[in-house]
N, C-alpha and C positions, 0 to 999 in steps of 0.2 A: 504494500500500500504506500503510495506517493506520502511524503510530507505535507500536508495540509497546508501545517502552519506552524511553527516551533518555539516551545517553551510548555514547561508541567513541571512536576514533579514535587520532590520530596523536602525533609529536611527545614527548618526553619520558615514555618509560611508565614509568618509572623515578621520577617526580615524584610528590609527595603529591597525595590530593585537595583538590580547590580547600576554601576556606572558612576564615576569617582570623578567627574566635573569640577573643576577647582569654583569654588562660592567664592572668597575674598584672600585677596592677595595674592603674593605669590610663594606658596607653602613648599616649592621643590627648590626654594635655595634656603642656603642656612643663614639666618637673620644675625645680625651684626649685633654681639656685644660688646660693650665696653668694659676693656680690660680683658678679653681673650684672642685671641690670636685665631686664626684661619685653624676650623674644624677638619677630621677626617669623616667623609661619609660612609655610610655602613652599607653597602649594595645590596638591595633587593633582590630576589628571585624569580617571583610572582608576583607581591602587592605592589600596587599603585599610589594606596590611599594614605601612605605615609613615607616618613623621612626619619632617619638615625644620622645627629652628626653628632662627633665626637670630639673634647678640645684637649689639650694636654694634662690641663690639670685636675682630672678624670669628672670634670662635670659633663653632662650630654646634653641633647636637645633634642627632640621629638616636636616635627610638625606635619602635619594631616590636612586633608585636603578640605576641610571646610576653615583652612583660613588659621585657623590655632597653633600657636607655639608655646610648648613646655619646653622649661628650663628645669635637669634636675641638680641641685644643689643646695646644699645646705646652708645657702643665703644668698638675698639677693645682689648682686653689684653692685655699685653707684651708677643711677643716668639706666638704671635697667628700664626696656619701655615697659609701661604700666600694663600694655595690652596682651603680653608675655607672663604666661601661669609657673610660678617656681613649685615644684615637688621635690619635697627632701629625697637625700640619699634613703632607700631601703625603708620605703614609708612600713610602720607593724600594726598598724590600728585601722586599716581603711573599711571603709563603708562599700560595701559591696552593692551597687543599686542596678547591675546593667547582668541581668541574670547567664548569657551568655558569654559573657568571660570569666566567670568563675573555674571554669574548667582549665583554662591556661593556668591559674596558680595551683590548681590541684596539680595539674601535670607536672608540674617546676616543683612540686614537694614542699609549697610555701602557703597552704593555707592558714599556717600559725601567722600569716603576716595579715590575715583578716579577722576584724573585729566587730564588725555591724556588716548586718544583711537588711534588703529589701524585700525577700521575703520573710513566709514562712518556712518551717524546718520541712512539712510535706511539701513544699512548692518546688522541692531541687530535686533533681534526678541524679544529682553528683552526689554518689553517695557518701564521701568523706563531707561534703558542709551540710546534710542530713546529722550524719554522728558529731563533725563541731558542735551544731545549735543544741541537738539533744544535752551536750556537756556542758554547755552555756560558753564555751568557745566562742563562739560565736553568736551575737545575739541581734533580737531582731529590734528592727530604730526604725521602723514604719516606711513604708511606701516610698519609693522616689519621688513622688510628685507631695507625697505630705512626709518629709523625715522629722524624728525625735530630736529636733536643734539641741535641746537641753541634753538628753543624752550625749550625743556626739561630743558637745562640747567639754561636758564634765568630766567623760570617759575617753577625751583625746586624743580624738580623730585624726587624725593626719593627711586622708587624702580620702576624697569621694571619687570613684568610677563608677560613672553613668553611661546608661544607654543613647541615643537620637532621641529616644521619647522624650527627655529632661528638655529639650527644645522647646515641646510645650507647654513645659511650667518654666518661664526664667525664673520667675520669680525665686525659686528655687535653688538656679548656683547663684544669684544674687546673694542671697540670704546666708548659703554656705560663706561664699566668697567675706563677705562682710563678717563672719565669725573665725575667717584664719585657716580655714579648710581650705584647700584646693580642691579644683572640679577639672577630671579628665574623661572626656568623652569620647568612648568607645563607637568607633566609625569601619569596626572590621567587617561588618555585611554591606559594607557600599564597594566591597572587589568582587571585581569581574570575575575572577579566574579562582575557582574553588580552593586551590593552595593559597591563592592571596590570602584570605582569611585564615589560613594556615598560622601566616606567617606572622601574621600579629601576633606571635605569642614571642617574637623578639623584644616589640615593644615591651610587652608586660616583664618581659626579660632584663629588660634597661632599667625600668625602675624599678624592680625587685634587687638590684646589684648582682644579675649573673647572669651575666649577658651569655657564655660559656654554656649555659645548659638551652637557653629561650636557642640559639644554635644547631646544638644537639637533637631535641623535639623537633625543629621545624624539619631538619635532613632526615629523621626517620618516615616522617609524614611523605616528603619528596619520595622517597626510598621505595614507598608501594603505590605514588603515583608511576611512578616508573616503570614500577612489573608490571602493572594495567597496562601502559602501551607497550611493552616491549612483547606482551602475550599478546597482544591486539595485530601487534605484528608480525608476530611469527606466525599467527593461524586467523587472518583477516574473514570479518563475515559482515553478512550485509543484511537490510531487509526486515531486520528484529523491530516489529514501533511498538509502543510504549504509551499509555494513557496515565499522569498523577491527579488524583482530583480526593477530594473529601465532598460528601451531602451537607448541607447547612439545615438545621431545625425547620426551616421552612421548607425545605425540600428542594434550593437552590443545587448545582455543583463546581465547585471554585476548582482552577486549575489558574496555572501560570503564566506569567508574561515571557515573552522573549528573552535574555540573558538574563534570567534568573541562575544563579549558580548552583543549586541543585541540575535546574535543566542541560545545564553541561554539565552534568555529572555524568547525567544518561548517554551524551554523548561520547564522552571522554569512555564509559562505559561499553562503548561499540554500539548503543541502541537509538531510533531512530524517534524521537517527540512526536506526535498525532498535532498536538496544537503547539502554535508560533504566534503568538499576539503580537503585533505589534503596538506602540503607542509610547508615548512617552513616561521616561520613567519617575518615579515619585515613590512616596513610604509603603506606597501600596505596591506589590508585586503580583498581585492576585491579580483572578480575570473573574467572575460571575456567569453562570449561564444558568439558561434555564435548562432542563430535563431534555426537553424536543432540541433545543441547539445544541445538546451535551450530545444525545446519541446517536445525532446525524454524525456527526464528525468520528466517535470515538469506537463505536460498533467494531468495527473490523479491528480494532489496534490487539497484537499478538499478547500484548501484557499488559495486565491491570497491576498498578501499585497504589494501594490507597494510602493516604496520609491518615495515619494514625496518631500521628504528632498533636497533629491540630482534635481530630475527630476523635480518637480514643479508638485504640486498636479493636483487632477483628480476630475471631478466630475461626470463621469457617465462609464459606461462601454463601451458605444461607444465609447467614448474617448480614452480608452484604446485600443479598437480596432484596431483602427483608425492608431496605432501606427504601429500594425504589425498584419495582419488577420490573422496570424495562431492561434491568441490566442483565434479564435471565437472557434474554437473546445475544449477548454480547460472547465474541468469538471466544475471548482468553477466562469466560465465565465457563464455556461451553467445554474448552479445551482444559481447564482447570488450572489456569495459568495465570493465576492471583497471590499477589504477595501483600503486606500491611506492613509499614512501617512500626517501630517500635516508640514509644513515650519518649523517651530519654533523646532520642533525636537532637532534639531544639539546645539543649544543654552542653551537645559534647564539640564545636568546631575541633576538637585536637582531637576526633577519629573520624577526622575527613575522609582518610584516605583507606581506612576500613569499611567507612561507608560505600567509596567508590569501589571496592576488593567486593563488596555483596551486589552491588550491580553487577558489575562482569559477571559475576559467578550466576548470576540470574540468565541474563542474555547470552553468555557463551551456555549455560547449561553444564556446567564444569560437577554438577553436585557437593561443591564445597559447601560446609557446613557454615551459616550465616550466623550474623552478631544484631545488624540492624533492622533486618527485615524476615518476616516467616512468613512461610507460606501457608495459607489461607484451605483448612481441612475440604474436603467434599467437590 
């Protein structure tokens, strides 16, 4: 079956569409301080949406593509611009409010360097800040858009990472900023290219003080995007398409926009997307249809993956059925060629490339045993 039109899939629906468009400034050179000397830059692999420089006298700076530049050091300069966010060396108190980067510090073996969470303790699929919060390791300081000021303050804080969302509360790192907090906003679902978001875990790398391991995690993630193509190319196949969609309570079905980076997941996975929206990108990465426009298009696609992330997993095909009968006629229903993503999806960017390891294994049909996704009984 022709490509329709490309873009679905899995993983993070909740994330903006890909595409890293510089907002203000210009964030791909390193901003001139007073009093250091000409930076070395840290080369990227993948991402786009950020900047590593590095100056002598081991301070760094990180800047991102909506325009922001962190300085990390343990004080400001003289003549430092005011519009430039200082984060200490090796912050241990931070407020966790941007739910998918948690798992970069879990990865890096540093979640003793967090001390407030925006959620709850059931709200994390990572299950080390699960057992933190249980131990009171980690405790909860309210919502990102309503945090515990007085807590944070009393108890510490040293640095808040937020998500995009924090955009629509300024009010919000005003309020921090003005109590001595710093606010860094996590912009790692605005990369194109699935390792990009990979790779942010340098960033988190640089201000945690080891840079040496954020390194280390990014090249093992490279490591099995690698075996994906290198098996893609020693036994090349074509033809495989692919429908990602969740049902919405009303009985809508949401699937994806064009460079969504899940949807080249699928590709990158050898598999061929059923739908390609195009349109311009924005926080929204979804597409909406109704039922009759969902199974014109989608009927014949070889594989059904349903996001379970967003919709709450599945364990058999009745189930799915069950949701909306028209799907009974659909080929990869018929052929039993249905797979669910798992919950914890949304949580984990640093098993990118195991996510991408269970697509192949879907689409080549290799029978390896899956992490992210099961396949769907009946």
């Amino acid at each position: 079956m022709k490509r329709l039109t490309a873009l679905l899939l899995v993983l993070l629906l909740l994330l903006p569409a890909s595409g890293c468009a510089k907002t203000e400034g210009d964030w791909d050179t390193a901003p001139a301080i007073p009093g250091y000397g000409e930076p070395v830059r840290v080369e990227n692999d993948a991402a786009v949406c950020f900047s590593i420089w590095r100056y002598a006298g081991g301070d760094s700076v990180i800047t991102t593509n909506d325009g922001q530049t962190y300085l990390i050091s343990d004080s400001a300069p003289a003549g430092l611009d005011d519009r430039i966010t200082v984060i200490p060396h090796s912050p241990a108190r931070i407020y966790m409010a941007a739910s998918a980067v948690m798992c970069f510090w879990d990865a890096m073996d540093r979640m003793g360097d967090i001390r407030f969470s925006a959620l709850e303790a059931d709200d994390w699929t990572v299950e080390n800040a699960q057992v933190a919060m249980e131990r009171w390791d980690i405790v909860y300081a309210g919502k990102y858009r309503e945090p515990d000021y007085e807590l944070l303050l009393t108890d510490g804080c040293d640095l808040s990472i937020q998500s995009t969302m924090s955009e629509h509360v300024p009010k919000v790192k005003e309020k921090l900023t003005e109590l001595g907090i710093p606010v860094f906003v996590d912009r790692s679902s605005y990369e194109p290219d699935p390792l990009g978001r990979c790779e942010w875990v340098k960033v988190y790398a640089e201000i945690a003080g080891c840079p040496e391991t954020g390194e280390s995690l990014f090249a093992a993630q490279k490591a099995v995007f690698d075996s994906v193509a290198d098996a893609l190319a020693a036994a090349p196949f074509s033809g495989k398409t692919a429908v990602f969609f969740y049902i919405t309570a009303s009985g809508n079905f949401v699937t994806r926009k064009r460079g969504d980076y899940v949807s080249k997941m699928i590709e990158l996975a050898g598999g061929e997307n059923v739908f390609a929206f195009e349109g311009e990108d924005n926080a929204l990465s979804s597409v909406t249809l109704s039922p009759e426009e969902f199974v014109l298009a989608a009927k014949d696609a070889d594989i059904i993956l349903y996001n379970g992330t967003v919709a709450g997993t599945l364990s058999s095909i009745d189930e799915l059925v069950s949701r909306n009968s028209l799907l009974a006629d659909f080929r990869a229903v018929k052929n039993g060629a249905v797979w669910c993503t798992e919950a914890n999806l949304y949580q984990n960017i640093m098993k990118t490339g195991e996510v991408l390891a269970d697509f192949y294994a879907v689409f080549a049909d290799t029978g390896e045993p899956l992490t992210y996704l099961h396949k769907l009984d009946g």
